[in-house]
C-alpha positions in Angstrom: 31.4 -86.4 -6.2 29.0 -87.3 -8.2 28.4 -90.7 -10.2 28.2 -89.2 -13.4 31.7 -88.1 -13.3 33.5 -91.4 -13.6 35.1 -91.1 -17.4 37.3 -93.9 -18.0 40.4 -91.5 -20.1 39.8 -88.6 -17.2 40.7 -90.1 -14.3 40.9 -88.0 -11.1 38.3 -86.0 -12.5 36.4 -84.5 -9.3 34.5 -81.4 -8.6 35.3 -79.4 -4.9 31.9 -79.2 -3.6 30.6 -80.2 -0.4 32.5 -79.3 1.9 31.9 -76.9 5.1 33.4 -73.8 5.5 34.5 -71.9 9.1 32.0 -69.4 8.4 29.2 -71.1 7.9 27.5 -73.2 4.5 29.4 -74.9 2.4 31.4 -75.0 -1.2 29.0 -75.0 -3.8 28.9 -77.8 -6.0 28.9 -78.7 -9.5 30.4 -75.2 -10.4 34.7 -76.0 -10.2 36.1 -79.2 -11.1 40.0 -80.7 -11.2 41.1 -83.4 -13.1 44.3 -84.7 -15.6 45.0 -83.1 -19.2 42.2 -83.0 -21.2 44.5 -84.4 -24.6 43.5 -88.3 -23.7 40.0 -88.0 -23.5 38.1 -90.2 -25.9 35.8 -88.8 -28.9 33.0 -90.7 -26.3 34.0 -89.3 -23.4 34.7 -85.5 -24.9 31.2 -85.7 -25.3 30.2 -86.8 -21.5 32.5 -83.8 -20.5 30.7 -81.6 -22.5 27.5 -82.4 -20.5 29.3 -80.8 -17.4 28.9 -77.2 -19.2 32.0 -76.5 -18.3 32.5 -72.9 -19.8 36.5 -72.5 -18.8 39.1 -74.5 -18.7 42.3 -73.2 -16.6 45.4 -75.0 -17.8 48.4 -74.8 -15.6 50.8 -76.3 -17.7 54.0 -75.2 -19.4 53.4 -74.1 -23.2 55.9 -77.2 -24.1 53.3 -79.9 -22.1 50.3 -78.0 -24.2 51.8 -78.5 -27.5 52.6 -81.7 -26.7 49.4 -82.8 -25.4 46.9 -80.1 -26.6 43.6 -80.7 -25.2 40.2 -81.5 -26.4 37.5 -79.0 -27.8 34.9 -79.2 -25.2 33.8 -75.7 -26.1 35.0 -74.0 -23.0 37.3 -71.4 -23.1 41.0 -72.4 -23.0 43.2 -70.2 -20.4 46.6 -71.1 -20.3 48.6 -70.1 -17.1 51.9 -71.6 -16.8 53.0 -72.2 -13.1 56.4 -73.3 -14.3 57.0 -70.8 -16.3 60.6 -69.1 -14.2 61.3 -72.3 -12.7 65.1 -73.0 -13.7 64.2 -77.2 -13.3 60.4 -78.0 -14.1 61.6 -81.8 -13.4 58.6 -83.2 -11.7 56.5 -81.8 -14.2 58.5 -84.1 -16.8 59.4 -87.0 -14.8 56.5 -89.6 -16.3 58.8 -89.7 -19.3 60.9 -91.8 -16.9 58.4 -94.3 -16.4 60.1 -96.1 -20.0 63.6 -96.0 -18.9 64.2 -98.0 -15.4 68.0 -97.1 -15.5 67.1 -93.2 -15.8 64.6 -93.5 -13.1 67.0 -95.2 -11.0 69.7 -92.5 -11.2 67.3 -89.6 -11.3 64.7 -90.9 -8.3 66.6 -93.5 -6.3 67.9 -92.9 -2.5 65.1 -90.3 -2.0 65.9 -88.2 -4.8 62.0 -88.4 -6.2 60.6 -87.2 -2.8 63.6 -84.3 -2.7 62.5 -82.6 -6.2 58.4 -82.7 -5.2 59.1 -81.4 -2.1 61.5 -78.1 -3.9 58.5 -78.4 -6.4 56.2 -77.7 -3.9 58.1 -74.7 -2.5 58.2 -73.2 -6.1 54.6 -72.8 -5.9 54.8 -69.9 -3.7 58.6 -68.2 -4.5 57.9 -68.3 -8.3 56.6 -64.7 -10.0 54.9 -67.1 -12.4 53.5 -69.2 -9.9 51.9 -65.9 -8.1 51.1 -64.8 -11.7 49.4 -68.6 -12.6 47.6 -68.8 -9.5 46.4 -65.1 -9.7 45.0 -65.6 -12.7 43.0 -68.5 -11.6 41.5 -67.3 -8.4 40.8 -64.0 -10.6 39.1 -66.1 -13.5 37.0 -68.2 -11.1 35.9 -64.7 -9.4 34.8 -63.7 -13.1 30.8 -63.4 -13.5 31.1 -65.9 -16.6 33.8 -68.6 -16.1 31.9 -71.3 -14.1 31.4 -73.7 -14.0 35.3 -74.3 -14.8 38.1 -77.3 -14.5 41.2 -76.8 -13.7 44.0 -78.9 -14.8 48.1 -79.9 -15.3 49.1 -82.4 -16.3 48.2 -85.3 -14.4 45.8 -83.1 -11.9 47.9 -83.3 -8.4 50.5 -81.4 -7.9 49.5 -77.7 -9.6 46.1 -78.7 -9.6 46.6 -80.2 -5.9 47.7 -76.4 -4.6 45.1 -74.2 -6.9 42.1 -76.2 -5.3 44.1 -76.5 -1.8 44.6 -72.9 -1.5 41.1 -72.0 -3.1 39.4 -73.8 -0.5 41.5 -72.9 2.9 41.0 -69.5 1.3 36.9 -70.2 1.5 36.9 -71.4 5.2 37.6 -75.1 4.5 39.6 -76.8 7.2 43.2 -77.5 6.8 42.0 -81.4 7.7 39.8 -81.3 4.6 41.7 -80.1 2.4 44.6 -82.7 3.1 41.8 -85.4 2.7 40.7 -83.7 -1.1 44.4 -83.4 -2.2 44.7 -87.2 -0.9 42.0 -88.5 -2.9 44.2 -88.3 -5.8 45.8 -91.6 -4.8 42.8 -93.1 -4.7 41.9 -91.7 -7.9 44.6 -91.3 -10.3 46.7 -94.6 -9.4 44.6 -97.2 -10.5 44.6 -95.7 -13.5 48.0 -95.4 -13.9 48.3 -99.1 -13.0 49.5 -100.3 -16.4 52.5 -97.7 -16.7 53.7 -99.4 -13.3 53.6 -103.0 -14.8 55.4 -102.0 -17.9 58.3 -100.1 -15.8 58.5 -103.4 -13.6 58.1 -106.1 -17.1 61.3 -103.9 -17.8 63.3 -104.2 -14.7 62.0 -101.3 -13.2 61.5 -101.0 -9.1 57.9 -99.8 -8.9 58.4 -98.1 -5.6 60.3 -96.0 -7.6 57.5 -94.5 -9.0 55.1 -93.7 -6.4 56.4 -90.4 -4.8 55.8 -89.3 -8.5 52.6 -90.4 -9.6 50.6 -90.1 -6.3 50.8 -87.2 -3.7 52.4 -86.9 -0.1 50.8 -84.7 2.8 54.7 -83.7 3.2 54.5 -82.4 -0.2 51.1 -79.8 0.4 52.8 -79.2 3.7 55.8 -77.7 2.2 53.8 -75.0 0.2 51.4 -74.2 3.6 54.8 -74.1 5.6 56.0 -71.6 3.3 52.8 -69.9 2.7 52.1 -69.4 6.1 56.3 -67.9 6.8 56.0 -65.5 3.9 52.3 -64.1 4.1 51.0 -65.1 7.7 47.7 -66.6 6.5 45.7 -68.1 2.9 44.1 -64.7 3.1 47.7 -62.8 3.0 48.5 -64.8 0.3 45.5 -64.2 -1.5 45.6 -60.5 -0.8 49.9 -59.9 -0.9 50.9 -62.9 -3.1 48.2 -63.4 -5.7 46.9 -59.4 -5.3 42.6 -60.3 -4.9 41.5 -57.3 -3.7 38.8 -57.4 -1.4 36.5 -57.2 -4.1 37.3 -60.0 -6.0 37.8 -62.0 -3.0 34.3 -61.5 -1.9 33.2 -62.1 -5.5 34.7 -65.6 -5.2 32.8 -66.1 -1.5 30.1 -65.0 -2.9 30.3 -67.4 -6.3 31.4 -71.1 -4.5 30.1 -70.9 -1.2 26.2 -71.2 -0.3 24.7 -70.7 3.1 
């Protein structure tokens, strides 16, 4: 990643490049980029965004999280596509709130509880119509001549960011090896930031180990969704192809677009 990209109210802001691909070359960089909601970005650092040129923006979240937390103008354009959207419990998606009530997090995430709902969370990403419908629309968008460079984004950029930009790049020839070590790099990435939310849920009686199934990631979690994947479709490129509907023009459109030989 490079240097430029460290904005202090963006953390786990990243881009995808870099990385080889079976084929041959690698993923382009400086053309897709992940990161948190875009709604606590600084007047400062809207303005260091902006210098990315980032001309989409693909936000997984639910329309409640968006009105909520709308995000900054950055003058890309804005395409909603909620993941959540038939999921009967969007829990995890909600369960930061729970980071101001020790008591509630106790009851709600205690005896293993916080790693059960990521890991049905995680399954959701590929039995969900909206899910197949959400991530559609992104691998579509990025295929499209004018979207990049792009960012895509939930709330806190791991666990619907973590599959889009998982599956994107096993789908481009990355190896399953690398693309556990990008979806990892949210720990590194996002916790420190999140450093003061754990010291107020522990100043108020609050077991911080608690927390960290929900605001880092697991390689259990991603396995899940590959596990499932790989039952249901065979391969990434059945899911692409069956599940998300590429045809084979788009998916060479989106070869073509983040890969460089």
């Amino acid at each position: 990643m490079s240097p430029n990209l460290s904005i202090a109210t963006l953390p786990n802001l990243r881009e995808i490049g870099g990385y080889e691909v079976a084929s041959g070359g690698r993923v382009r960089g400086g053309l897709l980029f992940r990161s948190v909601e875009l709604g606590r970005l600084s007047d400062e650092d809207v303005d260091r965004v902006k210098e990315l040129g980032l001309k989409t923006v693909f936000d997984l979240r639910s329309s409640s999280e968006r009105q909520k937390s709308p995000d900054r103008d950055i003058g890309a354009n804005e395409v909603p596509l909620d993941v959540l959207a038939d999921a009967d419990n969007a829990a995890p998606a909600r369960l930061l709130k729970l980071a101001g009530n020790p008591e509630g997090a106790e009851e709600m995430l205690g005896d293993g509880k916080a790693k059960e709902l990521f890991l049905n969370a995680y399954a959701e990403f590929i039995e969900l119509p909206s899910a197949d419908v959400a991530f559609s629309g992104f691998f579509n968008g990025v295929a499209g001549t004018e979207a990049l460079p792009a960012l895509v984004h939930c709330t806190t950029g791991k666990d619907r960011t973590g599959w889009a930009i998982a599956s994107l790049l096993l789908f481009l020839g990355v190896s399953e090896k690398d693309v556990l070590t990008d979806y990892l790099k949210t720990n590194e990435q996002l916790l420190p930031a999140l450093k003061p939310l754990v010291e107020s849920f522990e100043a108020q009686g609050g077991d911080p180990e608690l927390l960290r199934p929900v605001l880092g990631v697991d390689t259990d979690y991603l396995k899940v969704t590959l596990k499932l994947m790989n039952e249901k479709y065979g391969s990434v490129d059945g899911y692409v192809t069956e599940g998300l509907g590429l045809d084979e023009e788009t998916q060479q459109a989106l070869r073509d677009r983040l890969v460089e030989r």
